[in-house]
mmJSON file of the N, C-alpha and C atoms, coordinates in Angstrom:
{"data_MODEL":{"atom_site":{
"group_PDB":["ATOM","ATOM","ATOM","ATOM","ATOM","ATOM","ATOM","ATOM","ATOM","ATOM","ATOM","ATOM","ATOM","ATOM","ATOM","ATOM","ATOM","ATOM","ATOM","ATOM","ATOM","ATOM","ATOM","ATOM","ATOM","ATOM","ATOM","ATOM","ATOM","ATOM","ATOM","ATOM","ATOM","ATOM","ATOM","ATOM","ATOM","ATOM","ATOM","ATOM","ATOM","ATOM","ATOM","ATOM","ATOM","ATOM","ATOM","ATOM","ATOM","ATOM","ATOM","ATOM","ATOM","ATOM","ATOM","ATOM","ATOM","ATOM","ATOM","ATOM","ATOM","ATOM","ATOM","ATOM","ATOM","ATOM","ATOM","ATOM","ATOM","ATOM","ATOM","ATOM","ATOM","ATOM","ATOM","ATOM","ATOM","ATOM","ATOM","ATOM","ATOM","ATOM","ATOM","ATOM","ATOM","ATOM","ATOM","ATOM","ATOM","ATOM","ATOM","ATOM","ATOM","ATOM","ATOM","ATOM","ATOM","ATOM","ATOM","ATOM","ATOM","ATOM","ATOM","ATOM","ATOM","ATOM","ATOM","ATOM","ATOM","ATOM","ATOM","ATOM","ATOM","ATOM","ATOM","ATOM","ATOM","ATOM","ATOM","ATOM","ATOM","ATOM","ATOM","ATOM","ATOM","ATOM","ATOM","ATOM","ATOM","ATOM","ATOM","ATOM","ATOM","ATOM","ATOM","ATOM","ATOM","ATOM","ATOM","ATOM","ATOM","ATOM","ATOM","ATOM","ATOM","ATOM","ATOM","ATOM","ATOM","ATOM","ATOM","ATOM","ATOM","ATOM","ATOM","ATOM","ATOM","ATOM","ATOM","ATOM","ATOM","ATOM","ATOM","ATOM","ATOM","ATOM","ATOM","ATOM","ATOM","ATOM","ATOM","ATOM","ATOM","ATOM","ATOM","ATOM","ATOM","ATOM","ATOM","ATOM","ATOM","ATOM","ATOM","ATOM","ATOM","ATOM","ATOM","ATOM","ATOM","ATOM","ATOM","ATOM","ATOM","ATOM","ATOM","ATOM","ATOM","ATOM","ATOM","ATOM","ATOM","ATOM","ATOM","ATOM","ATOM","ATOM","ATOM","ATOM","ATOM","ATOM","ATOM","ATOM","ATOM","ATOM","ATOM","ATOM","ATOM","ATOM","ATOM","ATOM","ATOM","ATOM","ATOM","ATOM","ATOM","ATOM","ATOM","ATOM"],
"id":[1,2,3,4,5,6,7,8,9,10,11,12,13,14,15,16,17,18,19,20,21,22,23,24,25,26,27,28,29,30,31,32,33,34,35,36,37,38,39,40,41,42,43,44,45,46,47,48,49,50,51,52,53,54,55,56,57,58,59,60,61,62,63,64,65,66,67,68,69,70,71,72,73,74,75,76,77,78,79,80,81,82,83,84,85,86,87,88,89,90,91,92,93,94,95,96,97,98,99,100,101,102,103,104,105,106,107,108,109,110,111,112,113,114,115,116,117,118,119,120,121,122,123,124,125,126,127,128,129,130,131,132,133,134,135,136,137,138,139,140,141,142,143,144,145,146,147,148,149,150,151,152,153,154,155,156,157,158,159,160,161,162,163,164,165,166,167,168,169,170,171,172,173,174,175,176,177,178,179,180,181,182,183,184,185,186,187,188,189,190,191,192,193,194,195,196,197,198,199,200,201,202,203,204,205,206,207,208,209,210,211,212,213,214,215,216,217,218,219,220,221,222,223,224,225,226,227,228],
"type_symbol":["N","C","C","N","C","C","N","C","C","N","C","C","N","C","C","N","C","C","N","C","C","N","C","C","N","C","C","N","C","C","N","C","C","N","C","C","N","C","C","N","C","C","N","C","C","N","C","C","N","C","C","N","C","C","N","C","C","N","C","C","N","C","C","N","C","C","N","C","C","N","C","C","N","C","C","N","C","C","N","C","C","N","C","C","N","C","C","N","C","C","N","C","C","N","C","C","N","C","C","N","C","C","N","C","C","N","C","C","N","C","C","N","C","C","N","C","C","N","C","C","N","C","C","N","C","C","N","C","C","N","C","C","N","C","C","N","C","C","N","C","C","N","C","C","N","C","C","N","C","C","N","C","C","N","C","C","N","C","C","N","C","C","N","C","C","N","C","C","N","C","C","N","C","C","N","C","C","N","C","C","N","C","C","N","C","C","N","C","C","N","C","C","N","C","C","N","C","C","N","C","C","N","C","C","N","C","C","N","C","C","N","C","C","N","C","C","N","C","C","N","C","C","N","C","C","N","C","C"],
"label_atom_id":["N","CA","C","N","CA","C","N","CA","C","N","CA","C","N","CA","C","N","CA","C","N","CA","C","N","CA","C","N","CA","C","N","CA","C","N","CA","C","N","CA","C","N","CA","C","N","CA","C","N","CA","C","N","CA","C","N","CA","C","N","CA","C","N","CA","C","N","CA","C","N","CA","C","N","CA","C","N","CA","C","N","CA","C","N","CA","C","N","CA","C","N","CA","C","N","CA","C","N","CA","C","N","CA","C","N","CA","C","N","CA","C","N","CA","C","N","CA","C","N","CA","C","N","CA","C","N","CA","C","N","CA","C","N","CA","C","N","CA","C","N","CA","C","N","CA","C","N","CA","C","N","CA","C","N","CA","C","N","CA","C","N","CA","C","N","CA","C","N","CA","C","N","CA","C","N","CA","C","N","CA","C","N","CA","C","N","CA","C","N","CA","C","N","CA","C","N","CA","C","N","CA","C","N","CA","C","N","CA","C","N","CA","C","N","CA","C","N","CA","C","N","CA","C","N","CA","C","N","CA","C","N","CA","C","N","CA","C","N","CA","C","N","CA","C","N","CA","C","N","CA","C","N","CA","C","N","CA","C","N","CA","C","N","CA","C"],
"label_alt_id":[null,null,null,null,null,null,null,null,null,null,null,null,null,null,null,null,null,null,null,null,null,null,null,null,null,null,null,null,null,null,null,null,null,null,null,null,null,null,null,null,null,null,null,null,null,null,null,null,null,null,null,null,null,null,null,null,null,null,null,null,null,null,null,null,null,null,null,null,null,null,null,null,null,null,null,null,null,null,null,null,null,null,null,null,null,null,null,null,null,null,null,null,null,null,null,null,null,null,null,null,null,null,null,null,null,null,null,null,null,null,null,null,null,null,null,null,null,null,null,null,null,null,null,null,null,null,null,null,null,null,null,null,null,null,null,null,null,null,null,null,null,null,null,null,null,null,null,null,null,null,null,null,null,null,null,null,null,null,null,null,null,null,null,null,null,null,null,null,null,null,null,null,null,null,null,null,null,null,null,null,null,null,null,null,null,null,null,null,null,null,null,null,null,null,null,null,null,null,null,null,null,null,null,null,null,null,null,null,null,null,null,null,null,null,null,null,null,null,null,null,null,null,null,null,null,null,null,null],
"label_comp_id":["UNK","UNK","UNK","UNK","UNK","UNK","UNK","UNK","UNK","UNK","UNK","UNK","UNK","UNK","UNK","UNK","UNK","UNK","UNK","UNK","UNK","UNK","UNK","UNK","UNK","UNK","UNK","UNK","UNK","UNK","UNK","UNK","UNK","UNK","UNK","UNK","UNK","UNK","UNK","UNK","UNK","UNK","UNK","UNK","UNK","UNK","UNK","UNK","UNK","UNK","UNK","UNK","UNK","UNK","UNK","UNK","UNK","UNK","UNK","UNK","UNK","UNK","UNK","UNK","UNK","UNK","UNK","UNK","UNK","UNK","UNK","UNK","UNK","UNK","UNK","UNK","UNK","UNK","UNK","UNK","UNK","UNK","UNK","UNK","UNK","UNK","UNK","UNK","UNK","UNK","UNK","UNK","UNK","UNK","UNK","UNK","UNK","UNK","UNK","UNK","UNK","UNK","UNK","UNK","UNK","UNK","UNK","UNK","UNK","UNK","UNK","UNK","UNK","UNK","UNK","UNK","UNK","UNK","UNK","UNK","UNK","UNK","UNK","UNK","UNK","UNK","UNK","UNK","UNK","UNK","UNK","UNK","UNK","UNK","UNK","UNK","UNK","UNK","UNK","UNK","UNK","UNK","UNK","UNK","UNK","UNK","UNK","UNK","UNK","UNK","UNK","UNK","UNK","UNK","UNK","UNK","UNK","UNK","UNK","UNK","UNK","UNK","UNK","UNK","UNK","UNK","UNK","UNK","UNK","UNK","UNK","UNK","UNK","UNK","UNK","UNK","UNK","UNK","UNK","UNK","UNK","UNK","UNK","UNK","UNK","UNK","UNK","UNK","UNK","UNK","UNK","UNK","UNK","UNK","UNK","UNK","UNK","UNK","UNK","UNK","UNK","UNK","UNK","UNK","UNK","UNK","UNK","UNK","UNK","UNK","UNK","UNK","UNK","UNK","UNK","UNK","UNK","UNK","UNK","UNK","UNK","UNK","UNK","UNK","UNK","UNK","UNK","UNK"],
"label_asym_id":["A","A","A","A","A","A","A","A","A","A","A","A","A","A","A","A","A","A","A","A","A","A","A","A","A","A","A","A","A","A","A","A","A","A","A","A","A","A","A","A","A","A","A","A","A","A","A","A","A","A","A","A","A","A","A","A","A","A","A","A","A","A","A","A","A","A","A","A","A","A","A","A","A","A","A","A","A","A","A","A","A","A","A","A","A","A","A","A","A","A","A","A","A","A","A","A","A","A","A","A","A","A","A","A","A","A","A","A","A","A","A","A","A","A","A","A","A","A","A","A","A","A","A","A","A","A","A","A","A","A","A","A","A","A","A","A","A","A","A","A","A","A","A","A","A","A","A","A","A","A","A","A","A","A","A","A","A","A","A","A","A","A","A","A","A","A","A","A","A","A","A","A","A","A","A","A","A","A","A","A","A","A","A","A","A","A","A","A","A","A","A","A","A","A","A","A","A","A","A","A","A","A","A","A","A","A","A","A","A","A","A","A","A","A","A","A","A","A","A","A","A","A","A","A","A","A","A","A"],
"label_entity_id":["1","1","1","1","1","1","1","1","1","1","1","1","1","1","1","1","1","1","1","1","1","1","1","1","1","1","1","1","1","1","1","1","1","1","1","1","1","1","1","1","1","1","1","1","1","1","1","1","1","1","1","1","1","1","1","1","1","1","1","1","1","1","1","1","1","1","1","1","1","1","1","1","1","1","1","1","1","1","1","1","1","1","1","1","1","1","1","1","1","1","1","1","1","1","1","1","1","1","1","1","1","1","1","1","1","1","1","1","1","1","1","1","1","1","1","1","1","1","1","1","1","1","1","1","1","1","1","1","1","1","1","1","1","1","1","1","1","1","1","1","1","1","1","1","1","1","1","1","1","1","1","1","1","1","1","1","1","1","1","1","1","1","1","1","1","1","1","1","1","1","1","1","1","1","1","1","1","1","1","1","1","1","1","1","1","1","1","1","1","1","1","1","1","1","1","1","1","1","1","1","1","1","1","1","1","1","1","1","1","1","1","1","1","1","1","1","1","1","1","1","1","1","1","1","1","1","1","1"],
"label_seq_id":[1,1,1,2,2,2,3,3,3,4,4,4,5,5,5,6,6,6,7,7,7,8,8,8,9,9,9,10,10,10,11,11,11,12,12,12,13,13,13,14,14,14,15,15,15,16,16,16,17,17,17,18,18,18,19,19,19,20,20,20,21,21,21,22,22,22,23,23,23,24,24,24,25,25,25,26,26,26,27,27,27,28,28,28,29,29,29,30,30,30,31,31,31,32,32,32,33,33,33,34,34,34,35,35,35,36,36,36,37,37,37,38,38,38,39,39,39,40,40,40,41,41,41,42,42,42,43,43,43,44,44,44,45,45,45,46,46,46,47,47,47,48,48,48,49,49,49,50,50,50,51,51,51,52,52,52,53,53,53,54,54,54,55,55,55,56,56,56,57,57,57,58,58,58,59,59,59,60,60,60,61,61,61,62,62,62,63,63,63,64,64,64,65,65,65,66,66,66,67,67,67,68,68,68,69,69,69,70,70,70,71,71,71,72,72,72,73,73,73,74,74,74,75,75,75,76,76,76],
"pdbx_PDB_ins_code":[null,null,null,null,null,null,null,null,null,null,null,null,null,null,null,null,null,null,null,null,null,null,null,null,null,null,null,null,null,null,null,null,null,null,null,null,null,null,null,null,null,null,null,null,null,null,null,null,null,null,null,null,null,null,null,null,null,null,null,null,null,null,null,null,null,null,null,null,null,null,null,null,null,null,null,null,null,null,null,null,null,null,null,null,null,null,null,null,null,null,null,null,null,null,null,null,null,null,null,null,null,null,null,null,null,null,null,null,null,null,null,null,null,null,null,null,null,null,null,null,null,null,null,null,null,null,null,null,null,null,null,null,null,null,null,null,null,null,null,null,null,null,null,null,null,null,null,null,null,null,null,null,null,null,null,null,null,null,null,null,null,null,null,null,null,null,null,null,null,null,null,null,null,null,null,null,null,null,null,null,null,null,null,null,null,null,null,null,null,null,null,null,null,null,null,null,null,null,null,null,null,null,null,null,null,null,null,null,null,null,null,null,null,null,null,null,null,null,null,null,null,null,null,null,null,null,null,null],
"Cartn_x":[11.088,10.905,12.221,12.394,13.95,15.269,15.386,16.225,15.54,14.849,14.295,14.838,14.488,14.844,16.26,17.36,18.97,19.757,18.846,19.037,18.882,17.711,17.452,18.495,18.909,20.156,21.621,21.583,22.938,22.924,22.167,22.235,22.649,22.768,22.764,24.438,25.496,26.348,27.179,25.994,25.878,26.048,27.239,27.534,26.26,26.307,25.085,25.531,26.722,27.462,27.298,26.86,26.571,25.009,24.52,22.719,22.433,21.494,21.293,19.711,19.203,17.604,17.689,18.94,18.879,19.729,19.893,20.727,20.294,20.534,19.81,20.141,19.606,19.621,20.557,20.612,21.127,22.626,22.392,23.376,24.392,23.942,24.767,25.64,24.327,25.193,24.977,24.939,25.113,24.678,23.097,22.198,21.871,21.751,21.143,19.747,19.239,17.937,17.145,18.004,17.911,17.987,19.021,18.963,17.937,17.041,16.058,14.983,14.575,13.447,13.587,14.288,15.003,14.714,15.309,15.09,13.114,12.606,11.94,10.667,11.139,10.464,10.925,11.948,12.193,11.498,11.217,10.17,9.275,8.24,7.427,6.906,7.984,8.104,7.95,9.307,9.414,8.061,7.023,6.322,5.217,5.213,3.453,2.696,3.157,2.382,2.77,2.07,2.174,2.952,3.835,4.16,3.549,2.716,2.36,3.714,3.765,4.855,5.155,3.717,3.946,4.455,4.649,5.328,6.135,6.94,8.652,9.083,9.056,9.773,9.943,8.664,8.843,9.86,10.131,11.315,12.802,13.046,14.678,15.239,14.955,15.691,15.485,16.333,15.775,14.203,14.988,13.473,12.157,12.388,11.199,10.271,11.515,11.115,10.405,10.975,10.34,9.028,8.816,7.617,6.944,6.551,6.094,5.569,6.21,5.765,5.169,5.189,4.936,3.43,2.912,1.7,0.957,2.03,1.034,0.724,1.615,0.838,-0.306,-0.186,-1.335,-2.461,-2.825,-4.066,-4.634,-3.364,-3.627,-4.413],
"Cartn_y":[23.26,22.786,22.91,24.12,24.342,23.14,23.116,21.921,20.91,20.131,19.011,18.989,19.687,19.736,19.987,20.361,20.667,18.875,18.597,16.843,16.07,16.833,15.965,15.633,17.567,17.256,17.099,16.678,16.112,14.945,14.363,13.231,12.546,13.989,14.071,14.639,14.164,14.872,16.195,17.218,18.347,18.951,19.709,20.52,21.581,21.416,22.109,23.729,24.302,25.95,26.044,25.293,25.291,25.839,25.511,25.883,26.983,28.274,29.194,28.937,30.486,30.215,30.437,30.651,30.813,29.609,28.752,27.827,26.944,26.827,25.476,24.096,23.512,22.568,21.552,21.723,21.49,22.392,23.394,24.09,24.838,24.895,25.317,23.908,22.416,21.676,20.751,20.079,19.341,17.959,18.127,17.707,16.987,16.04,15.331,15.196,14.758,14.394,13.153,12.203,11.013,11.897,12.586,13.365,14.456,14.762,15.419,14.501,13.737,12.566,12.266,11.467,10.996,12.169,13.098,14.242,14.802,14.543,14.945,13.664,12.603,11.65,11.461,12.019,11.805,13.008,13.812,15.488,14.926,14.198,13.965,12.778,11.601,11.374,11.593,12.749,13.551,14.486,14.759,15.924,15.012,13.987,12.839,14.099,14.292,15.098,14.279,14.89,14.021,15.335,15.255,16.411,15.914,16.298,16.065,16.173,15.725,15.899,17.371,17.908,18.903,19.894,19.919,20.887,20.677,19.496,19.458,21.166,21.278,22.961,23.865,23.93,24.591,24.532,23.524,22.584,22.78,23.665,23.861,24.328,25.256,25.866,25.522,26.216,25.716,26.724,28.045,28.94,28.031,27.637,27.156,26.532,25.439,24.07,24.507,25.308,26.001,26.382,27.326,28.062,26.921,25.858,24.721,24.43,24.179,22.861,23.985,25.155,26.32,26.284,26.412,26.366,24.897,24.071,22.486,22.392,23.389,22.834,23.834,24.364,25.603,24.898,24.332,23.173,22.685,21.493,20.721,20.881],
"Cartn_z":[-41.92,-43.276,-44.057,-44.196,-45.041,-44.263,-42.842,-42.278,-42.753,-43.096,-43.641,-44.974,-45.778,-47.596,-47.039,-46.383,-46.774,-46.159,-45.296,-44.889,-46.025,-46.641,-47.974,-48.875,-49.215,-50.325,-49.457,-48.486,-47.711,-48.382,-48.69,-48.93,-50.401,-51.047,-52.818,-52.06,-51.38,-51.371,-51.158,-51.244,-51.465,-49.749,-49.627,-48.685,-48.296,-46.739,-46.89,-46.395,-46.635,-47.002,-48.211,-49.273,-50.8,-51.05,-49.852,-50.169,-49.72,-50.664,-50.139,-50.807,-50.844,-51.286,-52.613,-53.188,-54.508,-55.649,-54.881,-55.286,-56.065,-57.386,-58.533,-58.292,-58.618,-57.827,-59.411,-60.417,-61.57,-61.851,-61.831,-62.458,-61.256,-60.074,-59.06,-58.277,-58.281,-57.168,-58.169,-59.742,-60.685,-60.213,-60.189,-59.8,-60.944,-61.807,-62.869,-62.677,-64.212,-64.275,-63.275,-62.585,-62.151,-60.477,-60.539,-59.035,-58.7,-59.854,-59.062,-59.116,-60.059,-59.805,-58.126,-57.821,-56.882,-55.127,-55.984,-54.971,-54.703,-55.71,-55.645,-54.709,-54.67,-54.409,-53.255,-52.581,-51.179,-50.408,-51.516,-50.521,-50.498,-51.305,-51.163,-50.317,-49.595,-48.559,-47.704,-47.047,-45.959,-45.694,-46.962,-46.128,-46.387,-46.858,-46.878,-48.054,-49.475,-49.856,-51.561,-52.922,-53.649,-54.716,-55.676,-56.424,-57.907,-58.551,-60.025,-61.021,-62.103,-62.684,-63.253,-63.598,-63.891,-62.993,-62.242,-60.875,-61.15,-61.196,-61.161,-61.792,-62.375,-63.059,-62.055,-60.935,-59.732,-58.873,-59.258,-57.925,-58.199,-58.961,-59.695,-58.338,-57.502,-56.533,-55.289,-54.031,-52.976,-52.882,-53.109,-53.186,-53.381,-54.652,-55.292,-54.769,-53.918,-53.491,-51.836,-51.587,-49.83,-50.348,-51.406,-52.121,-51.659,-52.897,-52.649,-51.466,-51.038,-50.246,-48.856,-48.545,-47.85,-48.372,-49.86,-50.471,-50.717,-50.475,-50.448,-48.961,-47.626,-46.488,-46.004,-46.61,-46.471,-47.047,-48.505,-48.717,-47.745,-47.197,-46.33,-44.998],
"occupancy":[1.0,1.0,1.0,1.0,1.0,1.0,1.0,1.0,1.0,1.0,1.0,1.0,1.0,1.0,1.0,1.0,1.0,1.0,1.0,1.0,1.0,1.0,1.0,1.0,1.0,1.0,1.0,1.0,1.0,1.0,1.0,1.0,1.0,1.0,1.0,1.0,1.0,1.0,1.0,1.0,1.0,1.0,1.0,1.0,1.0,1.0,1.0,1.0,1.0,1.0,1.0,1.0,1.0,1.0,1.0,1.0,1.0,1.0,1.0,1.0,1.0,1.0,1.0,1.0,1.0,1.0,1.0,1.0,1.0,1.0,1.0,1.0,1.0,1.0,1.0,1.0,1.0,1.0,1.0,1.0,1.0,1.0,1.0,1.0,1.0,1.0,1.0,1.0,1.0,1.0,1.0,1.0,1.0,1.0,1.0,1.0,1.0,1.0,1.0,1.0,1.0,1.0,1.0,1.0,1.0,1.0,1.0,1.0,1.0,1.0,1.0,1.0,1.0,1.0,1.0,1.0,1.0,1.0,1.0,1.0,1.0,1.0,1.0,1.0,1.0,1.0,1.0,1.0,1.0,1.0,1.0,1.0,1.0,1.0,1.0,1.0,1.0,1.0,1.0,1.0,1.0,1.0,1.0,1.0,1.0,1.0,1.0,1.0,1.0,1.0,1.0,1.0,1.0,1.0,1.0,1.0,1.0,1.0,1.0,1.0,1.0,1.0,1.0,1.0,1.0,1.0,1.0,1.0,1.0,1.0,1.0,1.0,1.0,1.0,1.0,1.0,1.0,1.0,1.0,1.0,1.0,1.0,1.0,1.0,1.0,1.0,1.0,1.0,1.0,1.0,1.0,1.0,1.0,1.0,1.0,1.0,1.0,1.0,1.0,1.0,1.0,1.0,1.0,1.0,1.0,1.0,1.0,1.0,1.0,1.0,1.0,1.0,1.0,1.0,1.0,1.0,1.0,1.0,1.0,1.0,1.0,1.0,1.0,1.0,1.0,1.0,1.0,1.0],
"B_iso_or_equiv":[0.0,0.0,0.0,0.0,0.0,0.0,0.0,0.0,0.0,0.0,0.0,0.0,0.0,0.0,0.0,0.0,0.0,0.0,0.0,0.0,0.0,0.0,0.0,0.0,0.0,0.0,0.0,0.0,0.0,0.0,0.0,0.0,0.0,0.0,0.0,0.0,0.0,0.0,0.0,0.0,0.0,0.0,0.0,0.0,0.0,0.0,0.0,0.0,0.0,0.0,0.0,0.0,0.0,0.0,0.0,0.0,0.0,0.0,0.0,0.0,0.0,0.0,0.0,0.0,0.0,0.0,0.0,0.0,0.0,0.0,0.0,0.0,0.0,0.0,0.0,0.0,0.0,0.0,0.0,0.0,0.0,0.0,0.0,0.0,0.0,0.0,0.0,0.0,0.0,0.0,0.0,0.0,0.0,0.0,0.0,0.0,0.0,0.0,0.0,0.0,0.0,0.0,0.0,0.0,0.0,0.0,0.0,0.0,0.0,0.0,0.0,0.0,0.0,0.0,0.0,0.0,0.0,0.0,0.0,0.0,0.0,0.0,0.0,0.0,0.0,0.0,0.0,0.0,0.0,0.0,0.0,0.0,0.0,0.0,0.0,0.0,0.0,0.0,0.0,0.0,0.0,0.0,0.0,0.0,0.0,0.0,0.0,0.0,0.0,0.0,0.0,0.0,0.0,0.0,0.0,0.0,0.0,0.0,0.0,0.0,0.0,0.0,0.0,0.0,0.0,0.0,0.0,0.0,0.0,0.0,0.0,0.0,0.0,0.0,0.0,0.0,0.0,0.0,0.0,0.0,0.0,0.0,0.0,0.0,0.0,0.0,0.0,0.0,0.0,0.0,0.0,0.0,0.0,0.0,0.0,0.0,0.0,0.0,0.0,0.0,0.0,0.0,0.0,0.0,0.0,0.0,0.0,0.0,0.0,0.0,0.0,0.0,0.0,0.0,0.0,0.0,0.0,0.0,0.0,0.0,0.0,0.0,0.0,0.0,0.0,0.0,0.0,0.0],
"pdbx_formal_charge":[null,null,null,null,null,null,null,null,null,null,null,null,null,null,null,null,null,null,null,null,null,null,null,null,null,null,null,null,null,null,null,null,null,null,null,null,null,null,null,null,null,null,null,null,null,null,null,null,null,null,null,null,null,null,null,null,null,null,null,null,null,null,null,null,null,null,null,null,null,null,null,null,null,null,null,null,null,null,null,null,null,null,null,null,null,null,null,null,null,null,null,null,null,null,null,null,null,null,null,null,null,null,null,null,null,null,null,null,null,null,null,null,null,null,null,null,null,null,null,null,null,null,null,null,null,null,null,null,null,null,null,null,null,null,null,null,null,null,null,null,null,null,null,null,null,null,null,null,null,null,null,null,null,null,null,null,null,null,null,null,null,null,null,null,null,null,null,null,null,null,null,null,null,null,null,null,null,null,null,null,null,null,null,null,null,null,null,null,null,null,null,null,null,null,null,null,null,null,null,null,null,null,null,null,null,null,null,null,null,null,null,null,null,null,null,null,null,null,null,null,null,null,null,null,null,null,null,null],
"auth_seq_id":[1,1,1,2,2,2,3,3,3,4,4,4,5,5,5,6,6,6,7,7,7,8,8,8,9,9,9,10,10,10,11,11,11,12,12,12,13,13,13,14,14,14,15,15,15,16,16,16,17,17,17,18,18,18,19,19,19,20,20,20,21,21,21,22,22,22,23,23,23,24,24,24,25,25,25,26,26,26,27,27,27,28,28,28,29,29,29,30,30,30,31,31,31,32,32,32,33,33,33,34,34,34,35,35,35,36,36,36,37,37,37,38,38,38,39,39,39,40,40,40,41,41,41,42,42,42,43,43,43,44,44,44,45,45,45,46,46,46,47,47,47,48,48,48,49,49,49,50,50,50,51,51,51,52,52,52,53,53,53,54,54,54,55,55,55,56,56,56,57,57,57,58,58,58,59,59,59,60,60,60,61,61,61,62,62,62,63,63,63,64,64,64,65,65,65,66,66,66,67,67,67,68,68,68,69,69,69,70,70,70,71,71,71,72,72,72,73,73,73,74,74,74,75,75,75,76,76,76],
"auth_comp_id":["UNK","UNK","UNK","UNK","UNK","UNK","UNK","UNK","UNK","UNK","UNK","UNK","UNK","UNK","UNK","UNK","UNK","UNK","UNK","UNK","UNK","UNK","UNK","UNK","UNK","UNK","UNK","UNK","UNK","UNK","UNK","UNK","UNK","UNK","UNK","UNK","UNK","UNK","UNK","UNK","UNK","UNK","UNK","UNK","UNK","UNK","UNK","UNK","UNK","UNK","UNK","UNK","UNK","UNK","UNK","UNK","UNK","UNK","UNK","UNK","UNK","UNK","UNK","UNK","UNK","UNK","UNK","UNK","UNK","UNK","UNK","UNK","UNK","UNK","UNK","UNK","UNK","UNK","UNK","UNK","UNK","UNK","UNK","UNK","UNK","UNK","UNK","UNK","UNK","UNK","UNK","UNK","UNK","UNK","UNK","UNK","UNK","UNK","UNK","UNK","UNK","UNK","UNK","UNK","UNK","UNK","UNK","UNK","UNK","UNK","UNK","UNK","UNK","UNK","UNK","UNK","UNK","UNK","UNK","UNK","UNK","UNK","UNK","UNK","UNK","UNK","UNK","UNK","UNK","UNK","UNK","UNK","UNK","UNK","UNK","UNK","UNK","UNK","UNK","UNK","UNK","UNK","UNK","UNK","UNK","UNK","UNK","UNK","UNK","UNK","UNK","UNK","UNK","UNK","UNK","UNK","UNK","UNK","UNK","UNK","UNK","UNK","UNK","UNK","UNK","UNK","UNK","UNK","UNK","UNK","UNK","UNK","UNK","UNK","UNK","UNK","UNK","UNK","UNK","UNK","UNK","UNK","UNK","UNK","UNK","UNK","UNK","UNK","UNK","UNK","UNK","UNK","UNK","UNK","UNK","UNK","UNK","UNK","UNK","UNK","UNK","UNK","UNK","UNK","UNK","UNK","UNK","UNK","UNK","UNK","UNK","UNK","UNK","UNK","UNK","UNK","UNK","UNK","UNK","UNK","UNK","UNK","UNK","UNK","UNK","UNK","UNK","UNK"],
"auth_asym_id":["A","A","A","A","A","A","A","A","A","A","A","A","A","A","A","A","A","A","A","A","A","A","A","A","A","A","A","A","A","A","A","A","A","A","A","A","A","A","A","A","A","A","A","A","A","A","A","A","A","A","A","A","A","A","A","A","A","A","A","A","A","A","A","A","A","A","A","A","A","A","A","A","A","A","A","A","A","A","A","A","A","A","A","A","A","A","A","A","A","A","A","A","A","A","A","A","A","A","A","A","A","A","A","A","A","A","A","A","A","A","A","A","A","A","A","A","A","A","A","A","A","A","A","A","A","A","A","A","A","A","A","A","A","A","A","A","A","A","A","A","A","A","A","A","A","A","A","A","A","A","A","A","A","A","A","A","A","A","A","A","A","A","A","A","A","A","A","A","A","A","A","A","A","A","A","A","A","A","A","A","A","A","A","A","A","A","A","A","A","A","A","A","A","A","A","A","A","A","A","A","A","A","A","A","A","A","A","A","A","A","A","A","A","A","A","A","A","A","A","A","A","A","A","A","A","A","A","A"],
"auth_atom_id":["N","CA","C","N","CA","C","N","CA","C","N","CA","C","N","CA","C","N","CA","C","N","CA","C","N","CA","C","N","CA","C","N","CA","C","N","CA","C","N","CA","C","N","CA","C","N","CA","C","N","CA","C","N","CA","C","N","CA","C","N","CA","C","N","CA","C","N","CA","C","N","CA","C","N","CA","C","N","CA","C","N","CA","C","N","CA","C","N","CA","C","N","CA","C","N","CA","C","N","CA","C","N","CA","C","N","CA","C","N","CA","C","N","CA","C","N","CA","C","N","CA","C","N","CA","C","N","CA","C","N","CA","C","N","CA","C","N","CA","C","N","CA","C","N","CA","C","N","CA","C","N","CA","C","N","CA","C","N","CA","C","N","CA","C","N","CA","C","N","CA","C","N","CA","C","N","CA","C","N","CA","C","N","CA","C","N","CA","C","N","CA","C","N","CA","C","N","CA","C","N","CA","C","N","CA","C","N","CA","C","N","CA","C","N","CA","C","N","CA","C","N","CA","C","N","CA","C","N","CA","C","N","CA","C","N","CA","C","N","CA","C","N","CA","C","N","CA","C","N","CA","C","N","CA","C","N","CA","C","N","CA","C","N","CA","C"],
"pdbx_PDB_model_num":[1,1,1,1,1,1,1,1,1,1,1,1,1,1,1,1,1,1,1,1,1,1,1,1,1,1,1,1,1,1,1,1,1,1,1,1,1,1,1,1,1,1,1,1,1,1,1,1,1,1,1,1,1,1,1,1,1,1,1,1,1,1,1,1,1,1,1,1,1,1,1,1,1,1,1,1,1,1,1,1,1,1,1,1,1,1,1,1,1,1,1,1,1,1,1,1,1,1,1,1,1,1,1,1,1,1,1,1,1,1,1,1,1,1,1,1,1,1,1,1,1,1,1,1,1,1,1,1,1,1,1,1,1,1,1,1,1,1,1,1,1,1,1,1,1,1,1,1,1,1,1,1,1,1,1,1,1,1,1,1,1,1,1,1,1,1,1,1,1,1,1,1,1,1,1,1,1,1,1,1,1,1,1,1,1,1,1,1,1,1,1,1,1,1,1,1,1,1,1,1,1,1,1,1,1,1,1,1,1,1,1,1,1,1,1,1,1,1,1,1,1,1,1,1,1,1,1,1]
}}}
């Protein structure tokens, strides 16, 4: 899972020696508002799962974003 999401943000440019579990996804790798929409719509791709908008807030980190999607496949 975590190799899946760091392919993800390879793709936002982002070195993947830049990503740890604590890494913001805004303020560490200057991620814009358009780059996490974006980002966030390619996770939800990659894992066939749907993110409400209200989650986005969850999704600031990689932490966050493993949290996630660790507790959306556990639903499933």
């Amino acid at each position: 899972m975590k190799k899946r999401v760091i392919e993800i943000l390879k793709q936002f440019g982002v070195p993947e020696s830049a990503i740890t579990e604590q890494t913001h996804f805004t303020r560490d790798l200057g991620l814009d508002s358009l780059d996490t929409v974006d980002l966030i719509m390619q996770l939800e791709k990659a894992f066939g799962i749907r993110i409400p908008d209200e989650d986005y807030s969850r999704l600031t980190t990689m932490q966050g974003v493993l949290m996630y999607l660790e507790e959306e496949q556990a639903v499933i």
